[in-house]
PASEBA-1860 file (N, C-alpha, C; in nm, 3 decimals):
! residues 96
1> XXXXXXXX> 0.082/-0.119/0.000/0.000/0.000/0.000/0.087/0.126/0.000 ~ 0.206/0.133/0.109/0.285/0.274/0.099/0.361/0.285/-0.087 ~ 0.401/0.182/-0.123/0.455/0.169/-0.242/0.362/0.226/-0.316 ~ 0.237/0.200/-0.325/0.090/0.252/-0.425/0.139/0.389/-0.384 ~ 0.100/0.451/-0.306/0.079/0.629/-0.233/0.232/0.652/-0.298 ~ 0.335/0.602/-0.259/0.449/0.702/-0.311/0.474/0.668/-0.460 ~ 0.382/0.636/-0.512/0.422/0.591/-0.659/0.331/0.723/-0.740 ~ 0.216/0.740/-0.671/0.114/0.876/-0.700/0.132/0.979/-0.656
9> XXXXXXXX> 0.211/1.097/-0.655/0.221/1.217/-0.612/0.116/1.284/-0.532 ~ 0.022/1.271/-0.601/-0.141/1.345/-0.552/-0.152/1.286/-0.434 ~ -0.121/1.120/-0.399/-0.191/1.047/-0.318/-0.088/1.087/-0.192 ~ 0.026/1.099/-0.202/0.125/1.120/-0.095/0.120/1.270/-0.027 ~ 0.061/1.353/-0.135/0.051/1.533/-0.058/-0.092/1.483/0.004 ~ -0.174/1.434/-0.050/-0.317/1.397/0.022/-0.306/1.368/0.150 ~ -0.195/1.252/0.193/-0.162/1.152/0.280/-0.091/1.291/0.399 ~ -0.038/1.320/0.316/0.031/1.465/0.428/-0.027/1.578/0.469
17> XXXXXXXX> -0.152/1.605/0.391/-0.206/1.697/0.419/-0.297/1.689/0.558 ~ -0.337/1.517/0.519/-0.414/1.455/0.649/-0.348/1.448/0.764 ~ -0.223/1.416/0.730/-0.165/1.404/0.860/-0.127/1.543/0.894 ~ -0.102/1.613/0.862/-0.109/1.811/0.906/-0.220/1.820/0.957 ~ -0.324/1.815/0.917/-0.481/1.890/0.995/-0.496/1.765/1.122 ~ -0.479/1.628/1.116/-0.451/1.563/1.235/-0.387/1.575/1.345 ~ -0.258/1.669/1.324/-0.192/1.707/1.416/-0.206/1.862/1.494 ~ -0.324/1.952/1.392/-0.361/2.070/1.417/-0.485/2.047/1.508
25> XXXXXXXX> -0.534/1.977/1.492/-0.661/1.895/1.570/-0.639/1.893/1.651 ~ -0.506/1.812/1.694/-0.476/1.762/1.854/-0.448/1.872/1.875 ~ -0.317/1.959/1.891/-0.310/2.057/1.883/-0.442/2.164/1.948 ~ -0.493/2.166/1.875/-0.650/2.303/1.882/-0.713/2.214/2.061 ~ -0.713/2.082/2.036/-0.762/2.007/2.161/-0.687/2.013/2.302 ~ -0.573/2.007/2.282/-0.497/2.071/2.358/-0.518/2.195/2.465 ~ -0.517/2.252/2.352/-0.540/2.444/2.392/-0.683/2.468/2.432 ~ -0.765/2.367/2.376/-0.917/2.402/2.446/-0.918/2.346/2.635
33> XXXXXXXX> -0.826/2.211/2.641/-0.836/2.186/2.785/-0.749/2.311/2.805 ~ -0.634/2.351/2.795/-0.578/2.447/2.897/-0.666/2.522/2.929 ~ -0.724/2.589/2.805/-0.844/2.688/2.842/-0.914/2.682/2.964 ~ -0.966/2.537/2.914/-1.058/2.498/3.029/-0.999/2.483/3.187 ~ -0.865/2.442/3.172/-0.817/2.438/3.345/-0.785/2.579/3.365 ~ -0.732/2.640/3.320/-0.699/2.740/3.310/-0.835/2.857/3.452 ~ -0.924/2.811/3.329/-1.039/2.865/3.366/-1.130/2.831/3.516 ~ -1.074/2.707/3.530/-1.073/2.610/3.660/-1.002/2.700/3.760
41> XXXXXXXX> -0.859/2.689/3.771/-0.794/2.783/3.881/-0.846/2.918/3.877 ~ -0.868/3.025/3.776/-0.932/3.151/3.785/-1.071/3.132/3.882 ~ -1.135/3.031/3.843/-1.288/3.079/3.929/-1.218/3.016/4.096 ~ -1.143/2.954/4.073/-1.113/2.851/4.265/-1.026/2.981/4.301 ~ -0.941/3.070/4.246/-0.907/3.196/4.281/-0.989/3.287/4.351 ~ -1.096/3.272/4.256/-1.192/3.361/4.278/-1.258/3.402/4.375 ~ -1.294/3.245/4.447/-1.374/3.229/4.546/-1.276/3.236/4.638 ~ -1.139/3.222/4.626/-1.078/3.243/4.761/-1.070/3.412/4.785
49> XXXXXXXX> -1.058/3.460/4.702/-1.052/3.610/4.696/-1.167/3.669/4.767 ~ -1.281/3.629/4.717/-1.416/3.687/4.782/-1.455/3.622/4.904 ~ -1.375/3.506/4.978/-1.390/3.471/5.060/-1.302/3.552/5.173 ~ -1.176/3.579/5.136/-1.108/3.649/5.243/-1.140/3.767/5.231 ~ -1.153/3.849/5.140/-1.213/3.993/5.149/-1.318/4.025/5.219 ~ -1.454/3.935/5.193/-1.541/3.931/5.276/-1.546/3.923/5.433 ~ -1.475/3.806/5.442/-1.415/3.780/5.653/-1.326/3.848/5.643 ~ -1.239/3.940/5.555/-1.177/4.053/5.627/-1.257/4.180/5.669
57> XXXXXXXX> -1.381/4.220/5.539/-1.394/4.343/5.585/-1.497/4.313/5.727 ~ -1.592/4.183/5.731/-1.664/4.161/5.849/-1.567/4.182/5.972 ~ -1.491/4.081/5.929/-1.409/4.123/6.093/-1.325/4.217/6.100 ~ -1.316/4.327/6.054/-1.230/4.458/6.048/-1.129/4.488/6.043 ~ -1.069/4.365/5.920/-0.941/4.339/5.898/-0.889/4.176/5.944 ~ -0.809/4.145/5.865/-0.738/4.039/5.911/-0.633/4.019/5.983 ~ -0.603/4.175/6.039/-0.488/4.139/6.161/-0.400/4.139/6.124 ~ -0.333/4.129/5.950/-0.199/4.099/5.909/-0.159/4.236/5.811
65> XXXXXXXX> -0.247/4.225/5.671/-0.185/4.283/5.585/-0.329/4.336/5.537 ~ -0.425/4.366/5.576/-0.556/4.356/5.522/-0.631/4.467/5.653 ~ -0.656/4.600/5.565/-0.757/4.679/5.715/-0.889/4.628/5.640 ~ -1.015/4.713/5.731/-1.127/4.659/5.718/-1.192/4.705/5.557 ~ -1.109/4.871/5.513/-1.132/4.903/5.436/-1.122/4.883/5.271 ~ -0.993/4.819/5.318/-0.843/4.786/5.203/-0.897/4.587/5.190 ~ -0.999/4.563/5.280/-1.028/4.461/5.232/-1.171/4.393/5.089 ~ -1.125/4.546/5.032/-1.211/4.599/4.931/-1.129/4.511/4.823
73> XXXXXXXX> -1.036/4.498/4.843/-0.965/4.472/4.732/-0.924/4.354/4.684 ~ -0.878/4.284/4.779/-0.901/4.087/4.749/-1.048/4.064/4.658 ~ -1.202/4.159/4.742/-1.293/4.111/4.721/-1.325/4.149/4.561 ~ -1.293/4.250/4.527/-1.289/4.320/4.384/-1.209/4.182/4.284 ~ -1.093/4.172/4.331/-0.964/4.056/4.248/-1.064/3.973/4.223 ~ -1.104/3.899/4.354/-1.165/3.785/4.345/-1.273/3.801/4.285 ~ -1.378/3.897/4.263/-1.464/3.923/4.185/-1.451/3.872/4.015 ~ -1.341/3.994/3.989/-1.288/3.990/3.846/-1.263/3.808/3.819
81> XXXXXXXX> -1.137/3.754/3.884/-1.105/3.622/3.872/-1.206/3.507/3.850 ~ -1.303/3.562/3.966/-1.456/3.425/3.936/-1.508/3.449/3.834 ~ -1.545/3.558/3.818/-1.629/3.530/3.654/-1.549/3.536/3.520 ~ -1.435/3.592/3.533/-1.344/3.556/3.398/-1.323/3.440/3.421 ~ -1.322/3.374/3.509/-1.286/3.170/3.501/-1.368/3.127/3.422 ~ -1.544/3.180/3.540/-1.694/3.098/3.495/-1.650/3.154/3.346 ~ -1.642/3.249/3.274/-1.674/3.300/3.138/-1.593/3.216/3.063 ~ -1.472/3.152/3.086/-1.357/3.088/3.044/-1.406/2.967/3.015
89> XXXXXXXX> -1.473/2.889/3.124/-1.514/2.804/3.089/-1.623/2.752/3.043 ~ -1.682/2.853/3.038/-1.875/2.839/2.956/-1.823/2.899/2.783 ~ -1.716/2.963/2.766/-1.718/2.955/2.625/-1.646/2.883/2.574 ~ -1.540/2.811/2.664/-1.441/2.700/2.551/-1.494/2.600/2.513 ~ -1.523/2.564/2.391/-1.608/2.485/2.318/-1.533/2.339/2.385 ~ -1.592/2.232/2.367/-1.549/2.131/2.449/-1.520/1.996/2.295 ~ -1.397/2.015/2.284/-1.326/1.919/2.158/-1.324/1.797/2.160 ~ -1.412/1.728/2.206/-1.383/1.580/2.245/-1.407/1.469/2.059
END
């Protein structure tokens, strides 16, 4: 059979062309899971962010590096982070 294909020109760029978009495939599949984990740690970020911002500004600071006011700001991060994850992962098309 390989003897047939390299004996036909047409049949051997055919044969290569398949195997190019086969490997762009995996490839593209690839990059859709990163997406997707990707998008995984952003929202588990997320929630840690809005979790400590929150029990910081309730309890009026965390005592360390965080006043009650300035604990505006984890909660904002973590804001941004959760839903660019959720958004991350509700649009990466799923390549299976």
């Amino acid at each position: 059979m390989q003897e047939f294909i390299n004996s036909y020109p047409i049949l051997y760029e055919f044969r290569n062309t398949l195997k190019s978009l086969q490997n762009q495939l995996q490839l593209k599949q690839n990059i859709m899971n990163m997406k997707r984990t990707f998008g995984a740690i952003l929202t588990i970020l997320g929630i840690v962010g809005i979790i400590w911002g929150a029990y910081a500004f309730v309890m009026g600071g965390d005592g360390a590096a965080v006043g009650k006011y300035t604990a505006a700001v984890p909660f904002i991060v973590g804001l941004i982070f959760f839903f660019a994850g959720i958004n991350l992962v509700k649009t990466t098309k799923d390549q299976t």
